[in-house]
C-alpha positions in Angstrom: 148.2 -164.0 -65.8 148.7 -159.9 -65.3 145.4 -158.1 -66.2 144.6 -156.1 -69.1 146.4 -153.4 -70.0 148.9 -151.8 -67.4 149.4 -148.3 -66.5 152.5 -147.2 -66.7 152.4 -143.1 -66.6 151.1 -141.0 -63.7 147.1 -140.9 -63.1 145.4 -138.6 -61.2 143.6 -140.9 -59.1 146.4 -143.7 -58.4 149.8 -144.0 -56.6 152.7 -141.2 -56.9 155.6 -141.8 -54.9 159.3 -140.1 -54.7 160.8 -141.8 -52.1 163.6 -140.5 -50.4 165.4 -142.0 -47.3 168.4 -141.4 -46.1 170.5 -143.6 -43.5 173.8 -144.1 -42.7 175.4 -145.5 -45.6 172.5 -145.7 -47.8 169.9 -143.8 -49.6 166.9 -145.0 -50.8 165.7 -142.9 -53.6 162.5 -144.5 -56.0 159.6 -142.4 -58.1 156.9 -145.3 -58.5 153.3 -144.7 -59.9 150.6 -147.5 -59.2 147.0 -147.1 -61.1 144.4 -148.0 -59.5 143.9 -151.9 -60.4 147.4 -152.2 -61.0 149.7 -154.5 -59.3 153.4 -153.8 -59.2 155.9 -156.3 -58.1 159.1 -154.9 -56.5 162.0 -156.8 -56.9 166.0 -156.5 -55.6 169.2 -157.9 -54.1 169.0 -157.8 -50.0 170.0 -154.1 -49.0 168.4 -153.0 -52.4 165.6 -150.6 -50.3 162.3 -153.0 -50.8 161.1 -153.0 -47.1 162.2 -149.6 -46.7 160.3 -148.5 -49.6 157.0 -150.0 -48.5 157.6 -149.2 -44.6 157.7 -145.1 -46.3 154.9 -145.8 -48.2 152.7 -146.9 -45.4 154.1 -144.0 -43.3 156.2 -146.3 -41.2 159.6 -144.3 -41.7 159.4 -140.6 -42.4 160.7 -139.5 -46.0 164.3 -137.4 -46.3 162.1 -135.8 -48.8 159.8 -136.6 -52.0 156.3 -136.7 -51.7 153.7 -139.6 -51.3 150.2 -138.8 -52.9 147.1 -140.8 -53.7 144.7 -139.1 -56.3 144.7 -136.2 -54.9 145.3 -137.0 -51.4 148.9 -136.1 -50.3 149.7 -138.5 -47.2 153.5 -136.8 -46.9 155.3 -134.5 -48.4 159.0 -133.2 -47.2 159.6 -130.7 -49.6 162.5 -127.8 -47.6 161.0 -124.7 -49.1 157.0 -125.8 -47.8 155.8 -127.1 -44.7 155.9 -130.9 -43.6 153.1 -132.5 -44.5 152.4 -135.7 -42.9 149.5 -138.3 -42.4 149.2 -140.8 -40.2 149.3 -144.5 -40.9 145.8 -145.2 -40.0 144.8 -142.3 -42.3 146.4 -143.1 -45.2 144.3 -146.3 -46.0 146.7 -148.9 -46.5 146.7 -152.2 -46.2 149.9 -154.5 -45.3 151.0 -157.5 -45.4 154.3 -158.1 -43.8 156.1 -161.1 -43.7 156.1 -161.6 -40.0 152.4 -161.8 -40.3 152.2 -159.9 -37.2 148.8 -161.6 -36.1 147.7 -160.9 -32.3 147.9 -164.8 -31.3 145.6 -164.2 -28.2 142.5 -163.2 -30.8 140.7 -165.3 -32.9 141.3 -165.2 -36.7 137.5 -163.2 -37.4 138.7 -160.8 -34.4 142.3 -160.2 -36.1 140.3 -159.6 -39.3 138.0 -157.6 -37.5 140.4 -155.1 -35.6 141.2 -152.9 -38.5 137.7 -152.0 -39.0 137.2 -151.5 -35.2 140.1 -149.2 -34.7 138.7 -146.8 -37.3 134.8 -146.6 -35.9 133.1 -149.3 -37.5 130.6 -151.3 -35.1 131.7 -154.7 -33.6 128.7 -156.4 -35.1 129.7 -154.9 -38.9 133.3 -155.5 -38.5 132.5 -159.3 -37.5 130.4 -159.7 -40.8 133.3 -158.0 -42.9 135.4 -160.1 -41.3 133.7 -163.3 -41.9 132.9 -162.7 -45.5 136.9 -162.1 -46.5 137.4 -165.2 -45.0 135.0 -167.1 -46.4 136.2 -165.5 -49.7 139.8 -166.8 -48.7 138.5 -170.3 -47.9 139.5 -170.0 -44.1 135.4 -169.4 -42.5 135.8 -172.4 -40.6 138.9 -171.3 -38.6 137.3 -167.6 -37.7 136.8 -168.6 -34.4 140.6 -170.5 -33.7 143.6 -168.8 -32.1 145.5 -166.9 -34.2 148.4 -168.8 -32.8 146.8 -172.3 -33.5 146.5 -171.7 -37.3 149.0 -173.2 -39.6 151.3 -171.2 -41.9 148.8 -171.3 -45.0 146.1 -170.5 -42.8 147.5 -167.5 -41.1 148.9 -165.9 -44.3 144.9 -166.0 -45.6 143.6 -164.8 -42.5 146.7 -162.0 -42.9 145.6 -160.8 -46.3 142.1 -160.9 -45.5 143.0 -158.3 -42.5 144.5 -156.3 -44.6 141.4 -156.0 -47.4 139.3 -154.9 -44.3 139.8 -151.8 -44.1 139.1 -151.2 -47.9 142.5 -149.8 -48.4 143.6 -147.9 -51.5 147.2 -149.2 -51.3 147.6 -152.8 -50.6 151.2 -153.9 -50.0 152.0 -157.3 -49.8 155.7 -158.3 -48.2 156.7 -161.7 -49.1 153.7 -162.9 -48.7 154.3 -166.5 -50.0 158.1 -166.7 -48.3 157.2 -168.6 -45.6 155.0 -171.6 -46.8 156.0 -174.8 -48.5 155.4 -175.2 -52.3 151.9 -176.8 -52.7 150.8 -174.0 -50.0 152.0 -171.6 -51.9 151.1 -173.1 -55.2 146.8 -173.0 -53.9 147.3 -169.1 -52.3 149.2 -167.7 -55.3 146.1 -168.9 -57.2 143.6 -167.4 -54.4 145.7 -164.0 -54.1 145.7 -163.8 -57.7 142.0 -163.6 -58.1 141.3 -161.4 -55.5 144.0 -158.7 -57.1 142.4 -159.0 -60.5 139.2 -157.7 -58.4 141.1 -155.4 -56.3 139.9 -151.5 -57.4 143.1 -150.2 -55.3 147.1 -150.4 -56.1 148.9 -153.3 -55.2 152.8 -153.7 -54.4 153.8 -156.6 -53.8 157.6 -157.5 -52.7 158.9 -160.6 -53.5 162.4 -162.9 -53.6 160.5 -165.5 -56.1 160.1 -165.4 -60.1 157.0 -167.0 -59.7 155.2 -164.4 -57.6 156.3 -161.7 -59.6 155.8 -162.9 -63.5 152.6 -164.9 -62.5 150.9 -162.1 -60.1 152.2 -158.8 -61.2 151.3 -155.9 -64.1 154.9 -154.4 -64.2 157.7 -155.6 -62.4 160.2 -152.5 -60.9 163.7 -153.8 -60.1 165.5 -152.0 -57.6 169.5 -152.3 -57.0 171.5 -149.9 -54.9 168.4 -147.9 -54.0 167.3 -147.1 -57.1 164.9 -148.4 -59.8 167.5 -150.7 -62.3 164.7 -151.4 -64.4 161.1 -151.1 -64.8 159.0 -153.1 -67.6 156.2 -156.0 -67.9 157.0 -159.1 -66.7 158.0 -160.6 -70.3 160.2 -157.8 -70.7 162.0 -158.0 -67.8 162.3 -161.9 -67.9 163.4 -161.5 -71.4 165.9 -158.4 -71.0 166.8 -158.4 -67.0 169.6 -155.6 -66.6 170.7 -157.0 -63.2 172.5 -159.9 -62.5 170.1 -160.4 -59.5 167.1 -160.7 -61.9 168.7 -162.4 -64.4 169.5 -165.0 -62.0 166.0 -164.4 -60.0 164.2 -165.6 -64.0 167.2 -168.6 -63.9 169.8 -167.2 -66.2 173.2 -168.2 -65.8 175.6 -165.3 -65.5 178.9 -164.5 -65.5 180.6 -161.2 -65.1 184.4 -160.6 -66.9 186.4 -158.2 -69.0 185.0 -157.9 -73.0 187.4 -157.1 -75.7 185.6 -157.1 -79.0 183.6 -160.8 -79.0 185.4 -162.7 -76.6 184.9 -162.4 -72.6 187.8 -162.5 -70.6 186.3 -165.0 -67.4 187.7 -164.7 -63.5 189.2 -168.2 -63.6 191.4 -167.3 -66.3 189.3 -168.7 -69.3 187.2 -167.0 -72.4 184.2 -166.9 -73.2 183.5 -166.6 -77.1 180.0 -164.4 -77.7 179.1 -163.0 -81.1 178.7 -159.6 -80.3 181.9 -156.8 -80.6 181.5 -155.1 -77.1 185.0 -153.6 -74.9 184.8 -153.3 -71.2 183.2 -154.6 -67.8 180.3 -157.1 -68.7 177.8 -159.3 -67.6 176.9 -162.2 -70.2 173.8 -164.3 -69.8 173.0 -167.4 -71.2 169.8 -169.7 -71.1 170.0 -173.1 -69.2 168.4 -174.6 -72.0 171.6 -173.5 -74.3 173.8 -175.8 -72.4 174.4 -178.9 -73.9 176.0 -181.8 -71.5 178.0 -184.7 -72.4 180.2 -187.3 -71.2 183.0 -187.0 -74.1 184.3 -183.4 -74.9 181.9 -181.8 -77.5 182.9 -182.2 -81.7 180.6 -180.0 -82.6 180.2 -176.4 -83.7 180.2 -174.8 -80.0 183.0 -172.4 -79.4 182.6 -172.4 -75.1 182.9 -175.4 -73.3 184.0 -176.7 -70.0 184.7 -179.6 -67.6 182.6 -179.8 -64.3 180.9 -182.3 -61.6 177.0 -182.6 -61.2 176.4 -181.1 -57.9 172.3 -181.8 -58.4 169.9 -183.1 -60.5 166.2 -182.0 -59.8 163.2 -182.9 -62.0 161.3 -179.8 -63.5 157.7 -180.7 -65.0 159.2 -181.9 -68.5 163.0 -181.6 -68.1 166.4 -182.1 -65.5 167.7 -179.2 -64.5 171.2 -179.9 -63.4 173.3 -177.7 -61.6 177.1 -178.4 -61.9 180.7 -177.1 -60.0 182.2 -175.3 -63.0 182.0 -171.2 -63.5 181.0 -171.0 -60.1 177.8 -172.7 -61.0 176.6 -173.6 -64.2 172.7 -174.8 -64.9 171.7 -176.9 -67.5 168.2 -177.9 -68.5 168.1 -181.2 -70.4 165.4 -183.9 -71.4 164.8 -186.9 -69.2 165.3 -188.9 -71.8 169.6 -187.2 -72.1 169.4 -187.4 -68.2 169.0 -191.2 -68.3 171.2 -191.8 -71.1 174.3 -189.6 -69.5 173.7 -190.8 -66.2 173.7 -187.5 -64.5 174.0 -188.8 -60.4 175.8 -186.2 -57.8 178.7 -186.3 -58.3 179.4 -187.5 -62.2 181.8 -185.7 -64.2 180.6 -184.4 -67.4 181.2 -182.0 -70.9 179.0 -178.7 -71.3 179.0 -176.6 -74.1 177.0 -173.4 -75.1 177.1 -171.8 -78.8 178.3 -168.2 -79.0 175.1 -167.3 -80.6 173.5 -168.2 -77.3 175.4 -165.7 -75.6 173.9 -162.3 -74.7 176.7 -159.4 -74.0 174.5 -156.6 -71.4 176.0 -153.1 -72.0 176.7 -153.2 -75.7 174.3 -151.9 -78.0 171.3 -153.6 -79.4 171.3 -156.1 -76.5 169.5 -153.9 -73.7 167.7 -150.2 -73.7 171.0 -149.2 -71.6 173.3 -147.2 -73.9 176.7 -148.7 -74.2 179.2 -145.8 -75.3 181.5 -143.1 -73.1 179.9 -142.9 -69.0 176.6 -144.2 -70.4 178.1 -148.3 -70.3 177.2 -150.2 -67.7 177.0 -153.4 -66.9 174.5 -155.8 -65.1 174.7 -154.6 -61.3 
């Protein structure tokens, strides 16, 4: 669960960011604030500017301009009418995790722990002991002394994070840190990385591809899309409200993008979707797996959207089936074991879905997101 109480404004004494790269085809242009104990999950589309962002951030690639201050340290600052200003990565006092790892194999995981510490003064014998006490907070003291290159993929990403806490960083930036590892891995280190954040007195970013990580882990959640910030909000409100398609499918909506004239939703493959709310113009609706109801025979009841499609996969989640079928390009249904079992759902069977026009949630018209939906201001999910 997030900690108390998020910051959401500026503070003096936290993260204050305006990013702005520029590249051939892309600019990358983000104003982020990070309290101190705050941890801020960024979230996008491939190409969106994630890596980019933190690779700035940790003074990896030079700003176009903007500025990058901590309390009231400025690390860079590429303003045209004032002289550069621009700190070094080992003086800005971050810590990163990238998703390569990047662990010297030749060293031993206490000496990869250890070498932050080293490179910045610190004694061999103190960096040791720091070293060895993050890992025994991790739960890896046993491997300090194994090749980084014998360690498994659970194993390195602890000794990883662990390296990166060494150096008591202010910023700690985590890239995909759970990407690589299978689920029950993942599962044990989201729980371990989550109680060292809530005792974390720095920032935290953390980039991520996976709901989980980001609603289970993070204060606020900052979606970016085309290099910019789409949304920012708690994790309930962005679940609840996503104004991306990306998200919305990142939280396991279904969407679908068409034409709107007043409540009905003219569809790519020619057919209409029937929502409740009066909207004109490019959309993106969204709909709840849990709103689709599956059957064998074509639905009698009160639904006004239905269509024909094939079970392409049927996976067990905790209390339900989520089935995914062949028709809009996708649809996801989550039904009961019990309705499983009875339909029959197997790869492959053909079956009815239907989902009530009260289910259906129109993004750009008014009263369904903060997004204004009248004149230039309408837009729909990107």
């Amino acid at each position: 669960m997030a900690r108390s109480a998020p910051v959401t404004g500026p503070r003096e004494d936290g993260l204050d960011a305006r990013v702005v790269v520029r590249r051939p085809g892309h600019t990358l242009d983000v104003h982020l604030t990070v309290a101190p104990g705050e941890t801020v999950a960024v979230v996008g589309p491939n190409g969106s500017g994630k890596t980019t962002l933190l690779r700035a951030l940790a003074g990896l690639v030079p700003l176009s301009a903007g500025h990058v201050r901590y309390g009231d340290s400025v690390w860079e600052a590429a303003d045209p009418d004032r002289p550069r200003e621009r700190r070094t990565v080992q003086e800005r006092r971050v810590g990163v995790v990238f998703q390569s790892l990047l662990l010297f194999p030749h060293l031993s995981a206490r000496d990869n722990v250890a070498y932050g510490p080293r490179s910045r003064g610190t004694t061999r014998t103190e960096a040791r002991a720091r070293a060895q006490r993050l890992l025994e907070q991790l739960g890896v003291a046993e491997l300090a002394d194994r090749r980084a290159s014998a360690l498994s993929g659970g194993q390195a990403q602890r000794v990883a994070i662990a390296r990166a806490l060494a150096t008591d960083p202010r910023l700690l930036m985590l890239d995909e840190p759970l990407a690589s590892l299978d689920v029950a891995v993942a599962m044990s280190l989201r729980i371990e990385l989550r109680r060292h954040l809530d005792t974390f007195p720095g920032a935290t970013l953390l980039v991520s591809h996976d709901a989980l990580d980001a609603l289970s882990l993070a204060d606020r959640v900052v979606v970016l899309q085309d290099g910019r910030v789409a949304q920012d909000g708690t994790p309930d409100e962005v679940a609840r409200q996503p104004r991306t398609a990306h998200v919305a499918r990142l939280v396991g909506l279904n969407v679908l993008h068409g034409a709107s004239r007043g409540a009905l939703v003219d569809l790519p493959d020619g057919s209409t979707l029937v929502t409740t709310t009066a909207y004109d113009g490019p959309t993106d609706v969204t709909f709840s797996p849990a709103a689709v109801t599956l059957g064998v025979d074509p639905p009698t009841g009160s639904a006004r959207n239905h269509w024909q499609g094939r079970v392409v996969s049927v996976v067990p989640q905790g209390l339900a089936v989520r089935v995914h079928l062949d028709a809009l390009g996708g649809l996801i249904a989550d039904v009961t074991v019990e309705s499983a079992t009875a339909l029959g759902l197997v790869p492959g069977r053909v079956v009815h879905a239907s989902v009530k026009a009260t289910d259906v949630v129109v993004h750009g018209a008014p009263g369904t997101t903060p997004r204004e939906a009248s004149g230039t201001d309408t837009a729909p999910l990107a």
